[in-house]
N, C-alpha and C positions, 0 to 999 in steps of 0.2 A: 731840586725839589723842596718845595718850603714844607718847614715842619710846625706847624699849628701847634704844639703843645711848648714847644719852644718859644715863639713868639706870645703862645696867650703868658706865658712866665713871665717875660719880658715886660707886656703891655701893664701885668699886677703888679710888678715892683715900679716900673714909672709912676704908674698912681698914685703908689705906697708910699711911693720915695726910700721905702723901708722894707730889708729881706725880713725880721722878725714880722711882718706886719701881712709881708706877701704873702710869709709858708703860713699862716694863720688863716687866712684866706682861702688859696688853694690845698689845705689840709696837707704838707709836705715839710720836708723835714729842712730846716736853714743849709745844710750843706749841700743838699740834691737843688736846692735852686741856681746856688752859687755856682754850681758846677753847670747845671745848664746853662746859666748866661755865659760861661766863659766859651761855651759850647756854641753858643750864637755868635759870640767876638769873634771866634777862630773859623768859622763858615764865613761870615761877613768879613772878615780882614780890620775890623774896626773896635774901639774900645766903648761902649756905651755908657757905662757909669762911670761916676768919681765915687769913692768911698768919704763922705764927712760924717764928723763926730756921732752927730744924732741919723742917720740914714745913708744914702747912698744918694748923688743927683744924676742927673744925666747930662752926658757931654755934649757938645754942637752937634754931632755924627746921630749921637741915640736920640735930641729932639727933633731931630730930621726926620728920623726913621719912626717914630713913635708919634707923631703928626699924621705919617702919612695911612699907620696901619691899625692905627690906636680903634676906629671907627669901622672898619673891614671886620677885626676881631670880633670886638666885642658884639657884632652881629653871626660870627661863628659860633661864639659863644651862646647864645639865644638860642640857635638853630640847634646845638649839642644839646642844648637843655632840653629844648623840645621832642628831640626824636630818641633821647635817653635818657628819657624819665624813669625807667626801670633800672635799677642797679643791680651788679652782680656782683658776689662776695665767693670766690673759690675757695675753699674750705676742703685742706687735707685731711684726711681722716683715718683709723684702724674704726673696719667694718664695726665692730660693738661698741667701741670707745665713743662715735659719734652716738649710736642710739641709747647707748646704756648710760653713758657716764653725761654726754651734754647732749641727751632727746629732748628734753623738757626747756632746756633755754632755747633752745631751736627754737621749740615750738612757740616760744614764748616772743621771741624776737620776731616770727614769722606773723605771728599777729598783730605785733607790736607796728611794725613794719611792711605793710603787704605789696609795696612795689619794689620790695627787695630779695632779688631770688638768690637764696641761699644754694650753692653748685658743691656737692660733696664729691671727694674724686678720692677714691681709697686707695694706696697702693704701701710700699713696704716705706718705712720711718727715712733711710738714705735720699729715696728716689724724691721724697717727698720736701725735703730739707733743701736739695737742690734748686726744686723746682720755685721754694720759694725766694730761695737766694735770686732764682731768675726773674723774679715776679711772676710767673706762672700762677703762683698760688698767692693768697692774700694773706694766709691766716692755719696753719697746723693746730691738729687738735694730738699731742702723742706720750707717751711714755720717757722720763729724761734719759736720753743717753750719757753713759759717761766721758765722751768724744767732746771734743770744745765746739761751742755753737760756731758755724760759720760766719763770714764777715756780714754785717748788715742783719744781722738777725737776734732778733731780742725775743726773751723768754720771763713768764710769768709762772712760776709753779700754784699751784692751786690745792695741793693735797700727795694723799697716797691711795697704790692700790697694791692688791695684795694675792701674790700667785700661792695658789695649795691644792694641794690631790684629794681627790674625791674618788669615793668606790659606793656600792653598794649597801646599807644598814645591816641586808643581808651577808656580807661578806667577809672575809677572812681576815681584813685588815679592818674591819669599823670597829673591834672593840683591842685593837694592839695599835702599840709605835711601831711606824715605819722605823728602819734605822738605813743605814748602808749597807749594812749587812745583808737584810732580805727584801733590799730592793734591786739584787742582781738578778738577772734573767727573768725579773715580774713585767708582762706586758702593760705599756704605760704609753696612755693614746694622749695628742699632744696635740697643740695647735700648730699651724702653717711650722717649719723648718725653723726660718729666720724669727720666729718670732721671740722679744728677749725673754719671755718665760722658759724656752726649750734651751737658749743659748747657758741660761742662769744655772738651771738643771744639771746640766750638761759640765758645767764648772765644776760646781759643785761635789761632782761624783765620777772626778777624772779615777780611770782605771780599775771602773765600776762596769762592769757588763750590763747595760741595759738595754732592755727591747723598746725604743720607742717609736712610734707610727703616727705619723699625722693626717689629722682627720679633722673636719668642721666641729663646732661647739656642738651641735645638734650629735652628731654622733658622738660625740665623746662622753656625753649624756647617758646617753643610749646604751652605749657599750661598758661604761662607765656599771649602768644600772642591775646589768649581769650576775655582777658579781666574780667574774671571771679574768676582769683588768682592773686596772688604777685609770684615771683620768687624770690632766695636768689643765687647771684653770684660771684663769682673776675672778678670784672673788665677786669681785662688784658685776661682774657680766653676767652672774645667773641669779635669776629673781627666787625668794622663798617659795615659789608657786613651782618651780621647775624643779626644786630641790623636792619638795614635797609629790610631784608627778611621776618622777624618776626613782625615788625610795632614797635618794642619794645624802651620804653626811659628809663631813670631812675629816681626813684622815689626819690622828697624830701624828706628826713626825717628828726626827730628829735633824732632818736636813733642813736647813734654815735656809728659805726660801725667799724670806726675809720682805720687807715693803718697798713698793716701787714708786718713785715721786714721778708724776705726770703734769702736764700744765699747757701755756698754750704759745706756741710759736708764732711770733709775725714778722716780717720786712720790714724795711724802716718808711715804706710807701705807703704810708695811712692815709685814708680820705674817713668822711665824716659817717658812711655807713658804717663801714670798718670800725669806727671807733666806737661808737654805740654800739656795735655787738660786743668791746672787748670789755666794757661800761657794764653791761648788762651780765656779763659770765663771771667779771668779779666781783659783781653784784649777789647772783647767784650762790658762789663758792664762799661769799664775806670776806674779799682780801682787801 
């Protein structure tokens, strides 16, 4: 079975005569090329380049073969242009983190860009980290874990954000410090299980009796607003509109909940949309 994206590599660096010239080109990283030609060497049985000083040439075998498909291609290449004029950017994401912390570059990029459909696919930070190792995803939007990045995946921090409990104005805890003390057995509604605000908490207060319950933002809000629980939040995920709707402030404490650095994960598989969005969000953020 011939594989087209091998071959169009192939036909780029012959022209190039040069791999710095080729991954400029096809938006790809010098090593992921390298390795696919060797990937065509070792299916074909044959050596296609010489490596010289200034480029790379091609042997008797690869102007053989580069005669005959150079002209095939780059009409594949026309036909891919044309019927995939629309691109698509897979974009991992935690549900708020995409609308709350990068709604606005979104939106800004989706303007900027309108044959580029932006694919948001939310799931837990692990599952996510995987998927882009697989190339699945293009581009993670997440919270830093303290785990070592996987192989082939490169990270931009951008900032912090910052988890703390919220109650009621009216409640029992808006005008005291939390401490450890009498945060045993206080009902404290949380986000999803895994998420690292519950993990951090949870550190934090080993041997600590606590009640916690997970629940959506929305309710945590809500229940939050009582006066009868704590809530466990980030900061940056509830607008001054919602604090103000709910009656809600935030609570003193003494458990250092401390800031959390987020940023943005990608593959080392750039193309040129990809990269103007990652242009544009450091743009955003001023890195």
């Amino acid at each position: 079975m011939i594989d087209f994206e091998l071959y169009r590599i192939f036909v780029t660096v012959a022209k190039e005569a040069n791999i710095t010239k080729a991954s400029e080109k096809l938006n790809t990283s010098q090593p992921a090329i390298t390795k696919q030609i060797k990937n065509l060497e070792t299916q074909l049985g044959i050596k296609l380049f010489e490596r010289k000083s200034k480029g790379v040439e091609l042997t008797l075998e690869g102007k053989k073969l580069y005669e005959k498909i150079k002209e095939p291609i780059q009409e594949l290449i026309r036909i891919d242009q044309q019927i995939g004029k629309e691109k698509v950017i897979n974009i991992g994401t935690h549900n708020h983190m995409g609308s709350c912390i990068f709604g606005n570059v979104i939106n800004e990029y989706c303007l900027k860009y309108p044959n580029v459909n932006l694919n948001l696919i939310c799931e837990e930070t692990p599952k996510m980290m995987k998927k882009l190792q697989n190339k699945e995803l293009d581009i993670v939007f997440s919270k830093k874990e303290d785990s070592e990045l996987l192989s082939g995946i490169q990270y931009i921090k951008l900032g912090y954000l910052h988890d703390i409990i919220i109650t009621s104005k009216d409640g029992v805890f808006a005008n005291q410090e939390l401490t450890f003390e009498n945060i045993e057995d206080q009902m404290i509604y949380t986000p999803r299980n895994y998420a690292q605000a519950v993990t951090r908490i949870k550190e934090l207060t080993v041997g600590k009796k606590l009640k916690l319950k997970n629940s959506s933002y929305h309710t945590i809000l809500e229940l939050a607003s009582s006066g009868k629980a704590l809530g466990l939040i980030t900061r940056e995920y509830v607008s001054q509109k919602d604090y103000k709707k709910f009656n809600l402030v935030e609570v003193k404490t003494s458990i250092k909940l401390g800031k959390i650095e987020f940023g943005i994960f990608m593959n080392t598989n750039k193309f040129k949309e990809l990269n103007d969005l990652i242009k544009l969000i450091k743009e955003y953020f001023k890195i």
